[in-house]
C-alpha positions in Angstrom: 10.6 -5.4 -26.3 8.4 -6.2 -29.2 8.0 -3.2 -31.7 4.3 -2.8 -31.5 2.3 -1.2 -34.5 0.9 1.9 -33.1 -2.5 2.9 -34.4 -2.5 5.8 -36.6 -4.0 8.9 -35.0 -2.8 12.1 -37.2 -2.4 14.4 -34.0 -0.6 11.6 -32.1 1.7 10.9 -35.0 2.7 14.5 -35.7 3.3 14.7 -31.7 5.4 11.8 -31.9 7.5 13.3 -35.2 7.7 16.6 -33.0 9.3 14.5 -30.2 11.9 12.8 -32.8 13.5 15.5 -33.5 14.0 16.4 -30.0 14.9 13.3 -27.8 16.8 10.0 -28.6 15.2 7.5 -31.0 14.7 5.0 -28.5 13.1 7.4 -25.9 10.7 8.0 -28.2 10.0 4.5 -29.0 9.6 3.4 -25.5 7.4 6.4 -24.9 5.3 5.8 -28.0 5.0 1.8 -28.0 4.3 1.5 -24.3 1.2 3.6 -24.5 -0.5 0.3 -26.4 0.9 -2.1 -23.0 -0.4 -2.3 -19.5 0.1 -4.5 -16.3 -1.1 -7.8 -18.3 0.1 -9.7 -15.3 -2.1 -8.2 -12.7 -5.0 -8.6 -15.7 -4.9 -11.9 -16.1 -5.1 -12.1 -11.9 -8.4 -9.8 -11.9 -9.4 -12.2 -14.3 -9.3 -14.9 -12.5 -10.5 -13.7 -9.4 -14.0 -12.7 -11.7 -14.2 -16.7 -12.2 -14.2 -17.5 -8.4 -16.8 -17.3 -5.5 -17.7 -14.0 -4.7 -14.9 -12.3 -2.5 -13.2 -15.7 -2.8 -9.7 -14.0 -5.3 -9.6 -11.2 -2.0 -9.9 -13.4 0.5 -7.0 -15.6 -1.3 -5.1 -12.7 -1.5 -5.1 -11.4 1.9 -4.0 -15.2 3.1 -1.4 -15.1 0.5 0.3 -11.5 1.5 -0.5 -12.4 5.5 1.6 -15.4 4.9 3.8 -14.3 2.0 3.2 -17.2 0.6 2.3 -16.8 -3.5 0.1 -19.8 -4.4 -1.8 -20.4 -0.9 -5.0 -22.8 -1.4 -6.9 -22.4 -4.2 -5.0 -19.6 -5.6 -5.1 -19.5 -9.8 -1.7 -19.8 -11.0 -2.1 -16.0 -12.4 -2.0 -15.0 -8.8 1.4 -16.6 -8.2 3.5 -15.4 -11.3 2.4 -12.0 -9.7 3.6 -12.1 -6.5 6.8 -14.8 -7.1 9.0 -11.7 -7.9 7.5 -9.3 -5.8 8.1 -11.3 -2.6 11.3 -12.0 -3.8 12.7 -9.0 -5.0 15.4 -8.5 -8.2 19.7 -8.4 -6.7 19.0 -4.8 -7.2 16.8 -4.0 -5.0 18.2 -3.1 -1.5 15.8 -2.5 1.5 18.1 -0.4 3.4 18.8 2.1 1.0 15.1 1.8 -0.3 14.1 2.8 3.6 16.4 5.8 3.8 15.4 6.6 0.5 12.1 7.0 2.2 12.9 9.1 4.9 14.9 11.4 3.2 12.3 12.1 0.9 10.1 13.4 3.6 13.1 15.8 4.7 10.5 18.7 4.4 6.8 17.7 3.8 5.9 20.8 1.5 8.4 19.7 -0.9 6.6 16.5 -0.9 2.8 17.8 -0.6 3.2 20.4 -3.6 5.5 17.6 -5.8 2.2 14.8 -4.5 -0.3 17.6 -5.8 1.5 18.4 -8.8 1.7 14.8 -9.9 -2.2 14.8 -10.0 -2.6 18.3 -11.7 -0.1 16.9 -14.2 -2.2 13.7 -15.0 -5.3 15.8 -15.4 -3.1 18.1 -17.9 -3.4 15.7 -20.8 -6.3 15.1 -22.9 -5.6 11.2 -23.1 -3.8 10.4 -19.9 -6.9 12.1 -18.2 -9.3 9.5 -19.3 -9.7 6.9 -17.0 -10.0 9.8 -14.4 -12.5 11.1 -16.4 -14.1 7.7 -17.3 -14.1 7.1 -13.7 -16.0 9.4 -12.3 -15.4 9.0 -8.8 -12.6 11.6 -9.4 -14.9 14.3 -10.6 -17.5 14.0 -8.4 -15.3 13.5 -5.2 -12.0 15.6 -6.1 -11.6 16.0 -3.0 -11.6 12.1 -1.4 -9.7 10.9 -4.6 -6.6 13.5 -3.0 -7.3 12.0 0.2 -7.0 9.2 -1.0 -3.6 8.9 -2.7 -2.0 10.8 0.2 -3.0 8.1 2.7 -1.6 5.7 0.4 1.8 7.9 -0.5 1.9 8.0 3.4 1.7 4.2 3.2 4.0 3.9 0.7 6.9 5.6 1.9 6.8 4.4 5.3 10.3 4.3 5.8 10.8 0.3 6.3 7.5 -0.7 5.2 8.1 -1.7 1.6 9.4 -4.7 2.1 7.6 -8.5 1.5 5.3 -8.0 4.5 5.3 -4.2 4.9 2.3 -2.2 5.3 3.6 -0.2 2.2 4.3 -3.1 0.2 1.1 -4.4 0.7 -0.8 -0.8 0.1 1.1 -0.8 -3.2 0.2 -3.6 -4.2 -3.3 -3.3 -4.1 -3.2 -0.1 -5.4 -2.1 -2.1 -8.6 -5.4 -4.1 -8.0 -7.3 -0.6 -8.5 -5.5 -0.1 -11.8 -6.3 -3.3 -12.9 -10.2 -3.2 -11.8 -10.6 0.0 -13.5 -9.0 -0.9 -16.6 -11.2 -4.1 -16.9 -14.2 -2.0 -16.4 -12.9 0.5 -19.1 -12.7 -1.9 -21.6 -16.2 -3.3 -20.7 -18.1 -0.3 -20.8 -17.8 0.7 -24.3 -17.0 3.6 -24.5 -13.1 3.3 -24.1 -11.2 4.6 -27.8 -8.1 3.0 -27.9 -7.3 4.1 -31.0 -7.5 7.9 -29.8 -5.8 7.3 -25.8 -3.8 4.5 -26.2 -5.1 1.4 -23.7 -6.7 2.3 -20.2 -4.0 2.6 -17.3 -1.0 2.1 -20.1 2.5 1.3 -19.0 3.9 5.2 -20.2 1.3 6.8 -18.3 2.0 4.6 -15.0 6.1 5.6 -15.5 5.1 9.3 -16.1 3.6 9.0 -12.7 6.0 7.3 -11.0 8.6 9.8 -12.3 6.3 12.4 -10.9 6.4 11.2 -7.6 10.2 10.7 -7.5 10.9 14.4 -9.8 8.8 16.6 -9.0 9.7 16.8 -4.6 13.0 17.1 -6.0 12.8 19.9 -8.0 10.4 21.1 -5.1 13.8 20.9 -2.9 15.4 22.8 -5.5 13.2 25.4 -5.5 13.0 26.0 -1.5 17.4 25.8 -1.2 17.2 22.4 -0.1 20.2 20.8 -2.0 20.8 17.1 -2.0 23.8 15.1 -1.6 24.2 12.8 -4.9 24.1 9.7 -2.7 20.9 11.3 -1.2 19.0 11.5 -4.6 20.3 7.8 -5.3 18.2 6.6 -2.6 15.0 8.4 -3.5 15.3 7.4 -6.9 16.0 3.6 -5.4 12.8 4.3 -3.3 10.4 5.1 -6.3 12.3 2.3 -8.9 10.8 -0.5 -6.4 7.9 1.4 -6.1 7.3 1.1 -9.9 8.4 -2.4 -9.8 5.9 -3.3 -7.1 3.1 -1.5 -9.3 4.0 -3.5 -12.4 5.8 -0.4 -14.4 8.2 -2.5 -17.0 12.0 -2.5 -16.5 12.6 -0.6 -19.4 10.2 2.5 -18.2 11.4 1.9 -14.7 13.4 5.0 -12.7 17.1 3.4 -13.7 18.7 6.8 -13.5 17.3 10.4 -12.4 19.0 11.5 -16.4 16.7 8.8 -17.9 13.4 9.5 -15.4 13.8 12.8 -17.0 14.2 12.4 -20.5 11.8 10.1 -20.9 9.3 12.5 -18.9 9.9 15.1 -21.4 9.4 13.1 -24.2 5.9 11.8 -22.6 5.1 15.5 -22.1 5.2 16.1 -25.7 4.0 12.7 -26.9 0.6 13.2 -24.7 -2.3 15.2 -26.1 -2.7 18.2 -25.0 -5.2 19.7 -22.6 -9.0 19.2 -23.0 -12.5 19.5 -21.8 -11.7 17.1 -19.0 -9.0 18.9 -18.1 -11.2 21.7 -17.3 -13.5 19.4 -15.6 -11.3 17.8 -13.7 -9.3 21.1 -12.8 -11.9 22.7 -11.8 -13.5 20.2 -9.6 -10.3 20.4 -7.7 -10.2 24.1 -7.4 -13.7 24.5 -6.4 -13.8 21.2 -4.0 -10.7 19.5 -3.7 -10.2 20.4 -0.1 -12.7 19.7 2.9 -11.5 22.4 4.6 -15.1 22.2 6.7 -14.9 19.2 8.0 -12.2 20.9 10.3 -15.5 22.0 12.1 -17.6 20.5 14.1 -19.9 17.9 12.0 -23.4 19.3 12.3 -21.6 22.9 10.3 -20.3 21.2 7.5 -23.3 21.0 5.5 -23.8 25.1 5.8 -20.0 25.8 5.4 -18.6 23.9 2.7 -20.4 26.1 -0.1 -18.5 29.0 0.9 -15.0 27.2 2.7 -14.3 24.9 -0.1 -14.0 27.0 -3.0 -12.2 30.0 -1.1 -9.6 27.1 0.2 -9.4 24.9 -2.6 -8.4 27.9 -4.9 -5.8 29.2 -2.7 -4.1 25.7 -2.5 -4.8 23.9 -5.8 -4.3 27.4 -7.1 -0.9 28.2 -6.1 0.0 24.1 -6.5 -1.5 24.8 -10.2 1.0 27.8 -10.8 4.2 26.1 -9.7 3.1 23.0 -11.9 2.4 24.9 -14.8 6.3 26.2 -14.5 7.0 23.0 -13.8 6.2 21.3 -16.6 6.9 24.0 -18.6 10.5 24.4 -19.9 10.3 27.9 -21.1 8.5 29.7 -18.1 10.7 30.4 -15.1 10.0 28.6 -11.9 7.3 31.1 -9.7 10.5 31.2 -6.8 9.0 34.3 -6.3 5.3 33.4 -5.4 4.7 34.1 -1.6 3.7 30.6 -0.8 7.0 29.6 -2.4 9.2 32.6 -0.7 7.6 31.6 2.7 8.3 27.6 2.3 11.8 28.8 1.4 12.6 31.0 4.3 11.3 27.9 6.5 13.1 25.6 4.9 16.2 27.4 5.3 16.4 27.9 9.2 15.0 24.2 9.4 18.1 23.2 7.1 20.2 25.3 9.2 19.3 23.7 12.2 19.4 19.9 10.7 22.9 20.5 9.8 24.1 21.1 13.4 22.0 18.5 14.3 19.6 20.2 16.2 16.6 18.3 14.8 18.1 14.6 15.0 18.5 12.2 13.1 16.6 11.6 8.9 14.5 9.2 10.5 13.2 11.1 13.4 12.7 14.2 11.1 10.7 11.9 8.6 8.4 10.6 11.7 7.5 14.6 12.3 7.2 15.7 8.8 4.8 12.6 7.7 3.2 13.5 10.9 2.1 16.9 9.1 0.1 15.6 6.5 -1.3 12.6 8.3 -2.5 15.3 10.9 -4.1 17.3 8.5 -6.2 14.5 6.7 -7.0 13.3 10.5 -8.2 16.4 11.4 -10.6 16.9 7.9 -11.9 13.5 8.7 -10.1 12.7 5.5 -10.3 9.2 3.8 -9.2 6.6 6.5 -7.1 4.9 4.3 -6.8 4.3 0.1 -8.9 2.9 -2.0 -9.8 -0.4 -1.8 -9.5 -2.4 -5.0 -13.4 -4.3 -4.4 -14.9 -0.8 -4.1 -12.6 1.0 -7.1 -15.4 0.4 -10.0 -19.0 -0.4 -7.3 -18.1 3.0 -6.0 -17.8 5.1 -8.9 -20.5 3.7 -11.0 -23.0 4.3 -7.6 -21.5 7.8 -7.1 
């Protein structure tokens, strides 16, 4: 990796000194430096697709993912040095620990849900990694769909045997990385991006970070509710979420190699990131006031009079009691809230449900992991949730009109 000359920002620089004498040299360093890198691959492709006919760059990649192949008909060659290694994957990557790796992670769904929410409290925690959010302000103004939103594609995602060349998961992923890389290209167009002060829009760091969030955060989740894992169990969540970050263009060196490494280099980021600021308030607050459509659990012509008064009341009692457990979380000298009563109830479930899996009264991981996705997917069908993520042609139309 090419040592990058990181602009000088006095805050960032005394952050970054802080976090020297804490972690290893090169943590820091790959922390530091890969705030200044993104996904140019993906870039050039968005690119590209701005030079072609209108809807001409979506419609060549839908042929080229229907047919796997990665330079169909009038494809730019951008569009093929993309998808050559995605659709055929690195010797390390191995599909059938990658699928179990799925379905163990959705062992117990509130482990998941709680880590999913915390990932996005986290982001929203630091005053640079918060920006495009911010900048984008589909995520202020619709806290609520932006949730639904990455749940339906974390349902997607880890869809036990989907991730594969072909998979619906694969394919949600990947456009996913087209959002990142539409948003970023509008960032830098609009202006008002500082690069200097946040580091480039959608960095490489801040893509790991959340990556690692995904993968670390459910575990400690599992932790927490007396739902230990077998080493060879955790080795094939952290293979699930290390092609996941490969498929959204996270750099091998940033990538989830080891659980010991995803959680070094998350500390370091913690204290490398700037720290909380007035769009973390916004941001936060949004989702504790309206990041739950608990009304729309009621018939449609009441949701109009109800949400005033259901959204807040709801939204603060789960984003709330999500916020508490990621505040321990994330920090390392406040003890974990095992005794919250959310957490205490999750527990006491968890344990007769662990109980009865181990005499295998609830069959097999894969069956369990068809129920428990069930749970969420039930939920966001029930709220009318977002049918499905966000598409990469609407990620920048639909938060400049909203």
């Amino acid at each position: 990796m090419t040592t990058l000359e990181i602009p000088f920002d006095p805050a960032r620089a005394e952050r970054i000194a802080a976090a020297r004498r804490t972690f290893p040299e090169q943590v820091v360093d790959r922390v530091a430096e890969n705030l200044f890198r993104t996904d140019t691959v993906i870039d050039e492709v968005v690119a590209d697709f701005a030079t072609l006919g209108r809807g001409a760059g979506w419609r060549i990649l839908d042929e080229a993912l229907r047919t796997r192949d990665p330079n169909p008909p009038g494809s730019p060659d951008s569009l093929c040095e993309l998808l050559t290694p995605l659709l055929h994957p690195p010797v390390w990557f191995d599909p059938e620990r990658v699928r179990h790796g799925a379905e163990l992670w959705w062992r117990y769904a509130p482990a998941v849900i709680v880590g999913m929410g915390g990932t996005l409290l986290t982001a929203y925690s630091f005053g640079d990694l918060n920006k495009p959010q911010a900048m984008n302000s589909r995520t202020e103004k619709m806290a609520a769909r932006r949730y639904e939103e990455t749940a339906r594609w974390v349902l997607s995602a880890t869809d036990p045997g989907t991730l594969i060349p072909g998979g619906t998961g694969f394919d949600s992923t990947l456009r996913i990385r087209f959002v990142h890389a539409m948003v970023r290209r509008h960032l830098r167009e609009c202006g008002q991006w500082r690069t200097s002060d946040w580091g480039e829009p959608i960095h490489a760091t801040g893509m790991a970070i959340t990556i690692g969030g995904f993968l670390l955060m459910p575990l400690a989740m599992y932790e927490m509710f007396d739902m230990p894992l077998r080493e060879d169990e955790l080795e094939s969540i952290r293979q699930l979420w290390c092609w996941i970050g490969y498929l959204m263009g996270v750099p091998d060196q940033l990538l989830p190699h080891s659980l010991a490494d995803a959680t070094v280099l998350e500390s370091a980021a913690f204290r490398i990131f700037a720290p909380p600021d007035r769009d973390t308030e916004i941001l936060t607050r949004a989702l504790f006031r309206s990041g739950l459509r608990i009304e729309r659990l009621l018939p449609q012509p009441l949701w109009s009079r109800t949400a005033p008064a259901l959204r807040p009341v709801f939204s603060t009692l789960v984003w709330g009691g999500t916020g508490r457990i990621v505040t321990a979380y994330n920090d390392p000298d406040t003890d974990p809230p095992r005794n919250h009563p959310v957490v205490l109830t999750l527990r006491q479930i968890a344990r007769g449900r662990e109980l009865l899996r181990r005499r295998g009264r609830l069959g097999s991981d894969a069956e369990i992991a068809v129920r428990q996705r069930r749970k969420l997917s039930g939920v966001l069908d029930a709220m009318k949730a977002a049918p499905a993520p966000v598409d990469p042609r609407r990620a920048v139309t639909a938060a400049i009109a909203e």
